[in-house]
mmCIF file of the N, C-alpha and C atoms, coordinates in Angstrom:
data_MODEL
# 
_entry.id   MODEL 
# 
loop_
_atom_site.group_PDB 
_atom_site.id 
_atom_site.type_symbol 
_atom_site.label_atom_id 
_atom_site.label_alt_id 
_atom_site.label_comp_id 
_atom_site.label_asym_id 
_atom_site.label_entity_id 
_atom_site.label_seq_id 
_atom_site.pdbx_PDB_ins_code 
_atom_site.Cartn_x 
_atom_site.Cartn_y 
_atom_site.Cartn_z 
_atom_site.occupancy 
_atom_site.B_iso_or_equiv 
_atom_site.pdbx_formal_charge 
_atom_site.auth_seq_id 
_atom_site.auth_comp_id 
_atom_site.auth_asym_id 
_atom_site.auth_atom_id 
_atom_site.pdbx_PDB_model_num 
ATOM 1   N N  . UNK A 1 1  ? 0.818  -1.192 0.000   1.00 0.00 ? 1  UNK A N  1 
ATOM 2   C CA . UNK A 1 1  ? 0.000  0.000  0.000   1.00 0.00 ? 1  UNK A CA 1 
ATOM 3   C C  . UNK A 1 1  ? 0.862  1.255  0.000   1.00 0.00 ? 1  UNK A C  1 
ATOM 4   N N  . UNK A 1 2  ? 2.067  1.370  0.797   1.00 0.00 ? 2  UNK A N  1 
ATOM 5   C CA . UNK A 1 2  ? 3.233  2.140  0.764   1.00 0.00 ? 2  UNK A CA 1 
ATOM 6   C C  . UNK A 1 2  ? 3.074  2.956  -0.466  1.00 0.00 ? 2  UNK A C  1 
ATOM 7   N N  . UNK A 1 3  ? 3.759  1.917  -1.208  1.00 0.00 ? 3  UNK A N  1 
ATOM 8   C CA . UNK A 1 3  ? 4.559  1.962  -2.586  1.00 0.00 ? 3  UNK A CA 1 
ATOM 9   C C  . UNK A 1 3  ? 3.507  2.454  -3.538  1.00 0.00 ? 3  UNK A C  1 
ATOM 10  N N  . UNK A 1 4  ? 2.339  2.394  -3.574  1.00 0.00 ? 4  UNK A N  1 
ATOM 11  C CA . UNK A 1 4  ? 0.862  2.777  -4.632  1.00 0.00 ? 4  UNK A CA 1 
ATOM 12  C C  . UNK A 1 4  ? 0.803  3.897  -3.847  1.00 0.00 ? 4  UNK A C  1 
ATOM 13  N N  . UNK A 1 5  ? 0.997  4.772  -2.244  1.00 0.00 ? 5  UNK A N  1 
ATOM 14  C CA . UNK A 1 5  ? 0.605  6.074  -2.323  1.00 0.00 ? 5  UNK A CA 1 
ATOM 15  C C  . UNK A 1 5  ? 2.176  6.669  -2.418  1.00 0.00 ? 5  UNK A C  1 
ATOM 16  N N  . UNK A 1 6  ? 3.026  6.142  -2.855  1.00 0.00 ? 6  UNK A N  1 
ATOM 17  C CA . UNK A 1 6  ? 4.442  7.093  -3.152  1.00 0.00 ? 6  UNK A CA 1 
ATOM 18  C C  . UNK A 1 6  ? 4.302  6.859  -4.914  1.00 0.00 ? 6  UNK A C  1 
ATOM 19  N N  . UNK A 1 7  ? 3.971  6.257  -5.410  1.00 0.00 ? 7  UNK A N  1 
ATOM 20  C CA . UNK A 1 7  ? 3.517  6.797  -6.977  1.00 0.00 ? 7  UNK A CA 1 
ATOM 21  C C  . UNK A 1 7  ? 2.507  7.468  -7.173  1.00 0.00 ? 7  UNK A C  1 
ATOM 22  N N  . UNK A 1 8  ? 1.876  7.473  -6.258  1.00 0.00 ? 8  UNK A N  1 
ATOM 23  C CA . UNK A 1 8  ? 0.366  8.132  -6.787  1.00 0.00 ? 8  UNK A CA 1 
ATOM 24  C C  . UNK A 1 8  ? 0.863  10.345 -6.555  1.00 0.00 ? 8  UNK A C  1 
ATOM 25  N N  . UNK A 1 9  ? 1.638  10.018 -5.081  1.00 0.00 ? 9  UNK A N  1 
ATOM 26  C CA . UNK A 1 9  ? 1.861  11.309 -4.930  1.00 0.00 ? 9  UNK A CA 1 
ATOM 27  C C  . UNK A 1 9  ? 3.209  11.977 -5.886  1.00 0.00 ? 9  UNK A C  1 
ATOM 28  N N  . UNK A 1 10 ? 4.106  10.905 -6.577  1.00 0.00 ? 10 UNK A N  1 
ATOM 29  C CA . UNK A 1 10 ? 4.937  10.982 -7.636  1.00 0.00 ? 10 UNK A CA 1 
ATOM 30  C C  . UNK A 1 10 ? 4.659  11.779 -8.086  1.00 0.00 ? 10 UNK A C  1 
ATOM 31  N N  . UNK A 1 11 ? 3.135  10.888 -9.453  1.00 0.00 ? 11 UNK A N  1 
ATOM 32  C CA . UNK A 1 11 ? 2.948  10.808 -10.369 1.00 0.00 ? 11 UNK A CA 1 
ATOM 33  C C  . UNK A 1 11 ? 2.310  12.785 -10.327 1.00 0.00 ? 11 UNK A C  1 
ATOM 34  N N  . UNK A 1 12 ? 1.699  12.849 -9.067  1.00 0.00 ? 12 UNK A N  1 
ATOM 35  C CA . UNK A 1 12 ? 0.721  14.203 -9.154  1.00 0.00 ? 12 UNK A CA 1 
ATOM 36  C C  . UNK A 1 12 ? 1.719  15.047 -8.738  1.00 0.00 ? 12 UNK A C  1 
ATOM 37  N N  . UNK A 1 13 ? 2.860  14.867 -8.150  1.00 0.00 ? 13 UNK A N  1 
ATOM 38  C CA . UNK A 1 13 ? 4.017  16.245 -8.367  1.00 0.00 ? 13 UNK A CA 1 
ATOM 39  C C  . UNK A 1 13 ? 4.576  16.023 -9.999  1.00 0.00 ? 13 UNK A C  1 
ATOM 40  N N  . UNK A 1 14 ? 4.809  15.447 -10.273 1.00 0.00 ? 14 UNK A N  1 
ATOM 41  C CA . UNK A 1 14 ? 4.951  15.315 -11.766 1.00 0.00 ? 14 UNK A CA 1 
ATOM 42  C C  . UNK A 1 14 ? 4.509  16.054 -12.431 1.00 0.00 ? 14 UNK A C  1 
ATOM 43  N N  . UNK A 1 15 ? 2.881  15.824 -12.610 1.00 0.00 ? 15 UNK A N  1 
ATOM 44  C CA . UNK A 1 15 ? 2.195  16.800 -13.011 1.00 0.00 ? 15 UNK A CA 1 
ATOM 45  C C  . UNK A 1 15 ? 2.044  17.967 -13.077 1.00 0.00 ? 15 UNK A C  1 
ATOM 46  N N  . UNK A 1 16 ? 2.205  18.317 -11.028 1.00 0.00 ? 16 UNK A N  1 
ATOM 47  C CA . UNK A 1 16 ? 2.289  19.794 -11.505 1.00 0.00 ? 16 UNK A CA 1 
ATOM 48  C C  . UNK A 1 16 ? 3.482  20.657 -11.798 1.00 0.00 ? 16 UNK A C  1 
ATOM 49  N N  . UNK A 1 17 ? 4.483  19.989 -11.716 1.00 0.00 ? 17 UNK A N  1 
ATOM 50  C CA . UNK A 1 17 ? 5.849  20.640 -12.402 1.00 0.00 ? 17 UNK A CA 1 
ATOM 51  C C  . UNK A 1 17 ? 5.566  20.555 -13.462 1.00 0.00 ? 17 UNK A C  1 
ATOM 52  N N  . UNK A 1 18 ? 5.366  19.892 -14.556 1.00 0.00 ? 18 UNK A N  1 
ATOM 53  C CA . UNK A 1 18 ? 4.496  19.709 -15.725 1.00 0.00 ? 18 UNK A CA 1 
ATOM 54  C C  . UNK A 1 18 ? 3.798  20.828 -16.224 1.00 0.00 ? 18 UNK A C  1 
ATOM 55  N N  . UNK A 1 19 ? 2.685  21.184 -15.265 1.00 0.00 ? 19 UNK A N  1 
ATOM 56  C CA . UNK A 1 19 ? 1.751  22.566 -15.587 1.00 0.00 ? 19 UNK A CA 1 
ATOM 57  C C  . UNK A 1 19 ? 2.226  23.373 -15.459 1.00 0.00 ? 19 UNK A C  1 
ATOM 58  N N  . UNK A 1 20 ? 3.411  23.922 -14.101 1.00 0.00 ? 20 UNK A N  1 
ATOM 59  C CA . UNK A 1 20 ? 4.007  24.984 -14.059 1.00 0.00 ? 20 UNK A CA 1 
ATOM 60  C C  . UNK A 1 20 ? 5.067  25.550 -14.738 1.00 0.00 ? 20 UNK A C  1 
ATOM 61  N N  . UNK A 1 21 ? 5.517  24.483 -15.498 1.00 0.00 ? 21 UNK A N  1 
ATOM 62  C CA . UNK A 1 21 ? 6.934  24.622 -16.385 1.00 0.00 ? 21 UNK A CA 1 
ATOM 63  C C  . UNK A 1 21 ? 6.106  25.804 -18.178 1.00 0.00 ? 21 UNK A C  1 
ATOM 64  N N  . UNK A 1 22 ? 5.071  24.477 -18.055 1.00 0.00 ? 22 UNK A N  1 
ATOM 65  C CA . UNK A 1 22 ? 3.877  25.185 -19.291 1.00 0.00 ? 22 UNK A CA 1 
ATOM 66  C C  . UNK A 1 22 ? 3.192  26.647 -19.095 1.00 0.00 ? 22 UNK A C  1 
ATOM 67  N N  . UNK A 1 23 ? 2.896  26.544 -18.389 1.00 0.00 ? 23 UNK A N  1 
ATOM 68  C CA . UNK A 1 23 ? 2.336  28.044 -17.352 1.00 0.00 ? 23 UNK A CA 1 
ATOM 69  C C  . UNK A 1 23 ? 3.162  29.118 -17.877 1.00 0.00 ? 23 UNK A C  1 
ATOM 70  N N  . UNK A 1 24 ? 4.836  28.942 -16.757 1.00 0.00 ? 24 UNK A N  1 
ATOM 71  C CA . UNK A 1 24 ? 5.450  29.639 -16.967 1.00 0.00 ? 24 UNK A CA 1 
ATOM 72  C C  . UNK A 1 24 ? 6.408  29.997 -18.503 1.00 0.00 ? 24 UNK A C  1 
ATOM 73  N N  . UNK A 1 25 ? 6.440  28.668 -19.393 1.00 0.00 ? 25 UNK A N  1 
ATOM 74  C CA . UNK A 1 25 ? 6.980  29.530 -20.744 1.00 0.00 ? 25 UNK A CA 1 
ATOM 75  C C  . UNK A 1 25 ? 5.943  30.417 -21.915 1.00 0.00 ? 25 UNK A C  1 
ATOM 76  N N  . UNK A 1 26 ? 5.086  29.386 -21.611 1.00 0.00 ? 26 UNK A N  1 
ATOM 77  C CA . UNK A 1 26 ? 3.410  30.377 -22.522 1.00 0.00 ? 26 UNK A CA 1 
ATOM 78  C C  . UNK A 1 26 ? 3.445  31.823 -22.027 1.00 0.00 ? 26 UNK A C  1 
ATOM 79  N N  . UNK A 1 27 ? 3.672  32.009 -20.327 1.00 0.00 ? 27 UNK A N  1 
ATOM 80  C CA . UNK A 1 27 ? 3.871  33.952 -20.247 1.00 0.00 ? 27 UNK A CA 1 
ATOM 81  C C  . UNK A 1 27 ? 5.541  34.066 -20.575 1.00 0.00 ? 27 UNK A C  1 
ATOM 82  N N  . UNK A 1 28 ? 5.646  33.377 -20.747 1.00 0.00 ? 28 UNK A N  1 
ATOM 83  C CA . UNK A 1 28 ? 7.690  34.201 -21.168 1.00 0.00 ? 28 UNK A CA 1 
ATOM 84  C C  . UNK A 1 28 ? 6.862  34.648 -22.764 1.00 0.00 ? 28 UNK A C  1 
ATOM 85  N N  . UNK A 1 29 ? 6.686  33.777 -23.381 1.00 0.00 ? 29 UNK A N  1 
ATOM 86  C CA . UNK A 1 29 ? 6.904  33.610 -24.505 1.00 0.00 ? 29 UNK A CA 1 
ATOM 87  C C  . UNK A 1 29 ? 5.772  34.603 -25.256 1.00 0.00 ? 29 UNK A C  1 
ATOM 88  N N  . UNK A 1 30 ? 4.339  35.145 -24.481 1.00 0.00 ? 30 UNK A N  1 
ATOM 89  C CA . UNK A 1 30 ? 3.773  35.581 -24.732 1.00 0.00 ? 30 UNK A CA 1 
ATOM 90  C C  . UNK A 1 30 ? 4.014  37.453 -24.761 1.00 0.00 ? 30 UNK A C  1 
ATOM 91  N N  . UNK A 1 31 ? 4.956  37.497 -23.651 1.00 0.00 ? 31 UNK A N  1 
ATOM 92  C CA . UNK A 1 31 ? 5.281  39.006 -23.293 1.00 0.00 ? 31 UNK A CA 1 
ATOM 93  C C  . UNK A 1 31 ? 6.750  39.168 -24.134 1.00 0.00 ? 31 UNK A C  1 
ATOM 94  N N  . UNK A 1 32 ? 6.427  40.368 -25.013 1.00 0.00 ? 32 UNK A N  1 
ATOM 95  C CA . UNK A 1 32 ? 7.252  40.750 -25.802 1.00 0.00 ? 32 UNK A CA 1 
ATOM 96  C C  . UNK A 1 32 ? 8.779  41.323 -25.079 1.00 0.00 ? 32 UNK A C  1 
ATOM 97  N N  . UNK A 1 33 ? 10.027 40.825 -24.837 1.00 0.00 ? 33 UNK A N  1 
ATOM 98  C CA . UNK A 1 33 ? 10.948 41.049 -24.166 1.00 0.00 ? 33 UNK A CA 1 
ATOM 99  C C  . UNK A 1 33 ? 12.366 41.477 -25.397 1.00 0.00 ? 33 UNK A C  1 
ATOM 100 N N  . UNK A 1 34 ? 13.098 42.124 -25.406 1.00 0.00 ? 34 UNK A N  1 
ATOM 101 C CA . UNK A 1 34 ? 14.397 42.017 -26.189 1.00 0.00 ? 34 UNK A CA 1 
ATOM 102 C C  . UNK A 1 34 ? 15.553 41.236 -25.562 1.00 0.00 ? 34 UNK A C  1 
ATOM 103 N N  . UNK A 1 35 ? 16.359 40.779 -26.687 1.00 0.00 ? 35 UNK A N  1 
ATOM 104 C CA . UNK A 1 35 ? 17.671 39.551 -26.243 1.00 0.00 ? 35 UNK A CA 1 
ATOM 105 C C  . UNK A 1 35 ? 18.109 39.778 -25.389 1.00 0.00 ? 35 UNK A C  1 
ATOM 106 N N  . UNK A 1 36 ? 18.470 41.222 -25.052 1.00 0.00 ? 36 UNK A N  1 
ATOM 107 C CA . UNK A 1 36 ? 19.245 41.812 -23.591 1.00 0.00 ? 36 UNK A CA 1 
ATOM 108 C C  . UNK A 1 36 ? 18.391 41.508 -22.670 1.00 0.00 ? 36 UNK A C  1 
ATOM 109 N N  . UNK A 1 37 ? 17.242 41.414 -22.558 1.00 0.00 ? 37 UNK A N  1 
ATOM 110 C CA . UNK A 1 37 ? 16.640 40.772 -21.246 1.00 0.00 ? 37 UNK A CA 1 
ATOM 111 C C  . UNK A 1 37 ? 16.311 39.766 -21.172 1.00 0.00 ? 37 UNK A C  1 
ATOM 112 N N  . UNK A 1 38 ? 16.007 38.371 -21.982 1.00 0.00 ? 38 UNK A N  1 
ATOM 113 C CA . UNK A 1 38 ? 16.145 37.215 -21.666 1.00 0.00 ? 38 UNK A CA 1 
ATOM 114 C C  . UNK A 1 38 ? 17.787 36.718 -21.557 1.00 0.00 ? 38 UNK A C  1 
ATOM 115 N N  . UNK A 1 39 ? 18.709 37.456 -21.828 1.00 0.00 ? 39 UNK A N  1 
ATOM 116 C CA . UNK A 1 39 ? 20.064 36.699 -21.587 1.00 0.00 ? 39 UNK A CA 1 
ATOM 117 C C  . UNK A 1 39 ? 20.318 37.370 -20.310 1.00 0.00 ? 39 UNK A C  1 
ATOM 118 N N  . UNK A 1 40 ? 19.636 38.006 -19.916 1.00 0.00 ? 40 UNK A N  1 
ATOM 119 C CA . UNK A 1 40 ? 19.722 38.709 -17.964 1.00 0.00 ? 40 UNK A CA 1 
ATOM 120 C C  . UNK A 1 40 ? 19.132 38.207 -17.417 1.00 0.00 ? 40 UNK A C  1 
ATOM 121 N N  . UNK A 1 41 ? 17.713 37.693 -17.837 1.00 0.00 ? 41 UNK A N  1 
ATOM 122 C CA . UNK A 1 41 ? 16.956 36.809 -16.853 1.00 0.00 ? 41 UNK A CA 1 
ATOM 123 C C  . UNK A 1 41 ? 17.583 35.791 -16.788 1.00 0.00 ? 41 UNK A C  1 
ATOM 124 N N  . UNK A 1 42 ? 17.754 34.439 -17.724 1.00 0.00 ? 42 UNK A N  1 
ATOM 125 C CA . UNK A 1 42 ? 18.854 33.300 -17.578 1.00 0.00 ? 42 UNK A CA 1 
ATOM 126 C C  . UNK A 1 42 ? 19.968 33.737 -17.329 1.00 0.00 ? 42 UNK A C  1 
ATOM 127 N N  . UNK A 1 43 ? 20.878 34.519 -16.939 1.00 0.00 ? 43 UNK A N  1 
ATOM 128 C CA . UNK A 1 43 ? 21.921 34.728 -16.343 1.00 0.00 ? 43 UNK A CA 1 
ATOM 129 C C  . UNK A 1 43 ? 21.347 34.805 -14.749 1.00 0.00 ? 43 UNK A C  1 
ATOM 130 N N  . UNK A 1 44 ? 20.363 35.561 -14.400 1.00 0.00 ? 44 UNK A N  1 
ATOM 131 C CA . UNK A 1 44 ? 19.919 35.405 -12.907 1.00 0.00 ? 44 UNK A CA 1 
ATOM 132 C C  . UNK A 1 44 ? 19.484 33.826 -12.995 1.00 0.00 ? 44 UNK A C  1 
ATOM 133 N N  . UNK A 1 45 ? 18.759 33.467 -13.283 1.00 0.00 ? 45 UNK A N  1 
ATOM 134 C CA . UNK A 1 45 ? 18.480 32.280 -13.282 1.00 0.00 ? 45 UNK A CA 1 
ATOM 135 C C  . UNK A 1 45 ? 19.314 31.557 -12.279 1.00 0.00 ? 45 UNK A C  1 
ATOM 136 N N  . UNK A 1 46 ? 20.307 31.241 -13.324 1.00 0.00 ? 46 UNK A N  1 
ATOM 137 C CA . UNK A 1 46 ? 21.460 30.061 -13.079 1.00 0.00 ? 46 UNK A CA 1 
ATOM 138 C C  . UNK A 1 46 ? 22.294 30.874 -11.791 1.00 0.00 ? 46 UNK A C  1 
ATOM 139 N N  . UNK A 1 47 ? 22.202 32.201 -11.601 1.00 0.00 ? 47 UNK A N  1 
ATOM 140 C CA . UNK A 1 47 ? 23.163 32.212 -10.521 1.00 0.00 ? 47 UNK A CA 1 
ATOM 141 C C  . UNK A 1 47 ? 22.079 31.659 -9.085  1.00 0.00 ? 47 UNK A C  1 
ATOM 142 N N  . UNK A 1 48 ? 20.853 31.903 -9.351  1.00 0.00 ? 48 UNK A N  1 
ATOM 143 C CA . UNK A 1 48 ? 19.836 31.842 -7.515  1.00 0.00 ? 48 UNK A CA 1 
ATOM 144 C C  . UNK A 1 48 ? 20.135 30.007 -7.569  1.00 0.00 ? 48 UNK A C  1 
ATOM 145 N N  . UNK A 1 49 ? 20.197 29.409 -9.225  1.00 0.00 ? 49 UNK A N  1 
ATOM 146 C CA . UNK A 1 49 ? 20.172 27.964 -8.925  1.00 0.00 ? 49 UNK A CA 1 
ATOM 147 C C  . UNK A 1 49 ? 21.557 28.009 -8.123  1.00 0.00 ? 49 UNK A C  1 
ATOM 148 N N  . UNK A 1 50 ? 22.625 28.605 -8.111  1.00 0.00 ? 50 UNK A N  1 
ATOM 149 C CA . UNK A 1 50 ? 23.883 27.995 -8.186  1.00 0.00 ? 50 UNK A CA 1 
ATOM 150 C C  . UNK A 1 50 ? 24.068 28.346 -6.596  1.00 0.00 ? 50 UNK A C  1 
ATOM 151 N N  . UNK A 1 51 ? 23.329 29.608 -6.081  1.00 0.00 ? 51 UNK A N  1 
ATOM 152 C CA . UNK A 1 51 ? 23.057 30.070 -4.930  1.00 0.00 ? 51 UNK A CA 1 
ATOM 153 C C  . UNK A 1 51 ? 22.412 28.887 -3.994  1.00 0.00 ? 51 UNK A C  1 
ATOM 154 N N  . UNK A 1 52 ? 21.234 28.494 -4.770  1.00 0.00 ? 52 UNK A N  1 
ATOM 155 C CA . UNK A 1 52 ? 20.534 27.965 -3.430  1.00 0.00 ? 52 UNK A CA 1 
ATOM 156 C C  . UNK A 1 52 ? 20.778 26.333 -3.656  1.00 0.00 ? 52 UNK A C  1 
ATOM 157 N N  . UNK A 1 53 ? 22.071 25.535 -4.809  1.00 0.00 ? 53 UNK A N  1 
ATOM 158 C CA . UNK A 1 53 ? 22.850 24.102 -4.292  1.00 0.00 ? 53 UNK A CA 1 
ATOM 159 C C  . UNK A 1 53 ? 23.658 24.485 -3.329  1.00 0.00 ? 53 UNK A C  1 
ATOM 160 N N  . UNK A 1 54 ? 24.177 25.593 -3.566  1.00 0.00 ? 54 UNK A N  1 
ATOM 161 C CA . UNK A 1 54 ? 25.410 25.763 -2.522  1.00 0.00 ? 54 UNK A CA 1 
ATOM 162 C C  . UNK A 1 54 ? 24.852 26.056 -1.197  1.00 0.00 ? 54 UNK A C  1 
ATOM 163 N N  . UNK A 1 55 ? 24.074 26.772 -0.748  1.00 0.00 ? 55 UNK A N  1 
ATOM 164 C CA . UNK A 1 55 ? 23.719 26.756 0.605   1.00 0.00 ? 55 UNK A CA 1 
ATOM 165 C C  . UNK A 1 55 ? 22.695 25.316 1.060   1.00 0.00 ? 55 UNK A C  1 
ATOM 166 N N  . UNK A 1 56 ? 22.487 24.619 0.034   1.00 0.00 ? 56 UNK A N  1 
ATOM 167 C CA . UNK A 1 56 ? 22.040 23.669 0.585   1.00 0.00 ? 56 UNK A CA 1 
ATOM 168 C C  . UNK A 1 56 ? 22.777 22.528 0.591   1.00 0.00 ? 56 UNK A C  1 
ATOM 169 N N  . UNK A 1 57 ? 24.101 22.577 0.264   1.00 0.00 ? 57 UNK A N  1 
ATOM 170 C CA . UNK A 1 57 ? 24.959 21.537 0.490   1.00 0.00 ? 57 UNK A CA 1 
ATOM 171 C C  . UNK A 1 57 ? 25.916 22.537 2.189   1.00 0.00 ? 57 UNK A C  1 
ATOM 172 N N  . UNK A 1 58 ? 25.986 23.650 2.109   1.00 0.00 ? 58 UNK A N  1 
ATOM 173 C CA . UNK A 1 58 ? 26.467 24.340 3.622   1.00 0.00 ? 58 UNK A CA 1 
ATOM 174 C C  . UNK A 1 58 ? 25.340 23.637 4.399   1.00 0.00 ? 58 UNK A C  1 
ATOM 175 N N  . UNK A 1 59 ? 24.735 23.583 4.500   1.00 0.00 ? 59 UNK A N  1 
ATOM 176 C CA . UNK A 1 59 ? 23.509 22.950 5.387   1.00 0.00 ? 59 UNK A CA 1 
ATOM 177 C C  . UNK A 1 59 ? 23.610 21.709 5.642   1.00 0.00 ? 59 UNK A C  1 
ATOM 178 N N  . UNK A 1 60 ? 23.941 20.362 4.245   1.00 0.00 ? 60 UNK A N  1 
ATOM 179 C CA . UNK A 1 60 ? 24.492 19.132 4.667   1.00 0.00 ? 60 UNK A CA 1 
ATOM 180 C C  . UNK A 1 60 ? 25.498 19.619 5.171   1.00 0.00 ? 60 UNK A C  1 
ATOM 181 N N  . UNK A 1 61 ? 26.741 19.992 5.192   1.00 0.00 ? 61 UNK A N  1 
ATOM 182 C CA . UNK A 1 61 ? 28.075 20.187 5.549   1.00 0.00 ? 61 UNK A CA 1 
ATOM 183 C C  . UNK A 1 61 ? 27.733 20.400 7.305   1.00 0.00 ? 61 UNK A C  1 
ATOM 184 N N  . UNK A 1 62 ? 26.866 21.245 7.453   1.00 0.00 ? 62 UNK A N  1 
ATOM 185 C CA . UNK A 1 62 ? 27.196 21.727 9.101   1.00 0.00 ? 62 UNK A CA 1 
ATOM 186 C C  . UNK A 1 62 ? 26.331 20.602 9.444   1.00 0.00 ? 62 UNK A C  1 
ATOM 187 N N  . UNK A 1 63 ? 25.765 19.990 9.151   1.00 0.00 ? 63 UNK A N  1 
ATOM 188 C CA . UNK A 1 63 ? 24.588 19.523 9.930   1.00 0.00 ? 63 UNK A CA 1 
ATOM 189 C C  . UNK A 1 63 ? 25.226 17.640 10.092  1.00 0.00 ? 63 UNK A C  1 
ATOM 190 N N  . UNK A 1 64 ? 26.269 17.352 9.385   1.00 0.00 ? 64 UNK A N  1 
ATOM 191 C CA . UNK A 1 64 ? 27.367 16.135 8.993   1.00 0.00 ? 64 UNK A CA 1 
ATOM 192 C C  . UNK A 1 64 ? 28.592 16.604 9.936   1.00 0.00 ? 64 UNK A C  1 
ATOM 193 N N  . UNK A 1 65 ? 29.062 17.705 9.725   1.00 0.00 ? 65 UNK A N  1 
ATOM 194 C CA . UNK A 1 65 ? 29.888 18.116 10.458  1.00 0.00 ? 65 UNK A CA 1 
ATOM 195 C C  . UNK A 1 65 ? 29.769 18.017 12.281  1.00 0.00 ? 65 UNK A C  1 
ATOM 196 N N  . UNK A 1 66 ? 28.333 18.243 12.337  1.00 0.00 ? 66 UNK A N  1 
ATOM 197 C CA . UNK A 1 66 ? 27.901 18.425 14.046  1.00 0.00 ? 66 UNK A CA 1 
ATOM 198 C C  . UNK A 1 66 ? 28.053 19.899 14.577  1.00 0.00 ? 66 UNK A C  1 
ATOM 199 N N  . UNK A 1 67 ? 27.933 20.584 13.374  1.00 0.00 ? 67 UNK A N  1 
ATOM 200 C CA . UNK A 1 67 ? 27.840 22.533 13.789  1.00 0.00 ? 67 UNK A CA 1 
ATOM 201 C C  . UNK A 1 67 ? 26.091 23.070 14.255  1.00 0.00 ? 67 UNK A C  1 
ATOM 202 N N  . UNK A 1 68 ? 24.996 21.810 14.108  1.00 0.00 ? 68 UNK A N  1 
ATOM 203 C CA . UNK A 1 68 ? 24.327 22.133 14.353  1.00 0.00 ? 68 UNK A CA 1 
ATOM 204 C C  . UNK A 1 68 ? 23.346 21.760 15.500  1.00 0.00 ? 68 UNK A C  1 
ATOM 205 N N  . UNK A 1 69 ? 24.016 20.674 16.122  1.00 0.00 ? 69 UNK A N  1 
ATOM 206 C CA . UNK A 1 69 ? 24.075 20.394 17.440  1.00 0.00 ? 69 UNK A CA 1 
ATOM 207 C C  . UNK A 1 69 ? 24.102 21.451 19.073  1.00 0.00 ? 69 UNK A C  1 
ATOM 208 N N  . UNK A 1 70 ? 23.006 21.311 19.753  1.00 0.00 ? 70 UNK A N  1 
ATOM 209 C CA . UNK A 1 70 ? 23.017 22.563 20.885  1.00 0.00 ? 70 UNK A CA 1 
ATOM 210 C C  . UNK A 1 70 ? 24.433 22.405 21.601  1.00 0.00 ? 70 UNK A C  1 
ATOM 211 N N  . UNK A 1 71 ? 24.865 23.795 22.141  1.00 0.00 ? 71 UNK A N  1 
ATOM 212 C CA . UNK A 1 71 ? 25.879 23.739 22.783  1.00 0.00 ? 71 UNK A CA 1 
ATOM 213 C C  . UNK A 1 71 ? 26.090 23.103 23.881  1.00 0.00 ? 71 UNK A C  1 
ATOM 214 N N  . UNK A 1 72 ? 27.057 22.714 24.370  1.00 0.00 ? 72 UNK A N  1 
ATOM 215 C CA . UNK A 1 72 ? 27.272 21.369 26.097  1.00 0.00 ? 72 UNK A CA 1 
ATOM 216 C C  . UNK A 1 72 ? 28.442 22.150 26.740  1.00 0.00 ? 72 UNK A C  1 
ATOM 217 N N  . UNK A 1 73 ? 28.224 21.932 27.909  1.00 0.00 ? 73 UNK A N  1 
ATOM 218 C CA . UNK A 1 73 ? 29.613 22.836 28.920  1.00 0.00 ? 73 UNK A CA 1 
ATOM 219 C C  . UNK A 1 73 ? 29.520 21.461 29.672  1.00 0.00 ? 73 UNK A C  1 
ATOM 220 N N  . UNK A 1 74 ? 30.916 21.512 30.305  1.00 0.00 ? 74 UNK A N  1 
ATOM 221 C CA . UNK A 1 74 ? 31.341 20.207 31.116  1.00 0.00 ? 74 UNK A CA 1 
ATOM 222 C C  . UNK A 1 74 ? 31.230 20.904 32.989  1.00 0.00 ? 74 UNK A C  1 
ATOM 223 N N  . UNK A 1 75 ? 30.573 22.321 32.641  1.00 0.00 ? 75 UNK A N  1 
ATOM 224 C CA . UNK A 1 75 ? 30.238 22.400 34.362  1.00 0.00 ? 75 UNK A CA 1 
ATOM 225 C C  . UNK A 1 75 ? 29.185 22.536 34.849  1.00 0.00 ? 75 UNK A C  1 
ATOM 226 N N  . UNK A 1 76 ? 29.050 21.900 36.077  1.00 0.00 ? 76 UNK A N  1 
ATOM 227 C CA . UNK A 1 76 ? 27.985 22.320 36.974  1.00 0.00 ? 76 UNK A CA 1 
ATOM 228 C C  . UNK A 1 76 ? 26.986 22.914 37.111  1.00 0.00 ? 76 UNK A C  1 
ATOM 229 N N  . UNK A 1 77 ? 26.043 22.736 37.730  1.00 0.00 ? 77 UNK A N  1 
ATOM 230 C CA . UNK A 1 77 ? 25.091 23.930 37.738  1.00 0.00 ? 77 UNK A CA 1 
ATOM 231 C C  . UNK A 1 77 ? 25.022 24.650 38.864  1.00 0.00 ? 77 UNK A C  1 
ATOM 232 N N  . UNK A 1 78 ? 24.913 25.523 38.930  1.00 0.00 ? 78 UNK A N  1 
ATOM 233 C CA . UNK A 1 78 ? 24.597 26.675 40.046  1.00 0.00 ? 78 UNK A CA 1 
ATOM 234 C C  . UNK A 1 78 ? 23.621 26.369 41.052  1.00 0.00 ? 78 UNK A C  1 
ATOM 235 N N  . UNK A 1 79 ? 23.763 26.171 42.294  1.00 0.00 ? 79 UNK A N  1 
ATOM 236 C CA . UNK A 1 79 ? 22.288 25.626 42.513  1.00 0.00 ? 79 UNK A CA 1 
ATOM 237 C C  . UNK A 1 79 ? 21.912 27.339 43.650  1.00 0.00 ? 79 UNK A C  1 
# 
């Protein structure tokens, strides 16, 4: 039963990356833009992608590392 609701919820993110990919080039493609601004938009593009692997591999890194672990003191408590 697992395995039939991890395709089923697959199959329907699939989809809507699917619709949104369509969505979003029908308005690129519909709004009249010049070369200088689609080679600025894909230049932003690729840098937020390149932005947000890298902070999400800093995130594996600290979190593998043990940087994100609460702090421990080896004294006493105050009573």
């Amino acid at each position: 039963m697992r395995d039939r609701n991890q395709w089923a919820i697959a199959a329907l993110l699939a989809a809507l990356l699917v619709g949104a990919s369509w969505f979003c080039v029908s308005v690129w493609r519909s709004t009249p833009m010049p070369l200088y601004g689609n080679v600025i938009l894909t230049g932003a593009v690729i840098l937020i992608l390149i932005l947000g692997c890298g902070l999400i591999a800093l995130m594996f890194y600290s979190h593998r590392k043990g940087y994100d672990e609460p702090a421990r003191s080896n004294r006493t408590q105050r009573e």
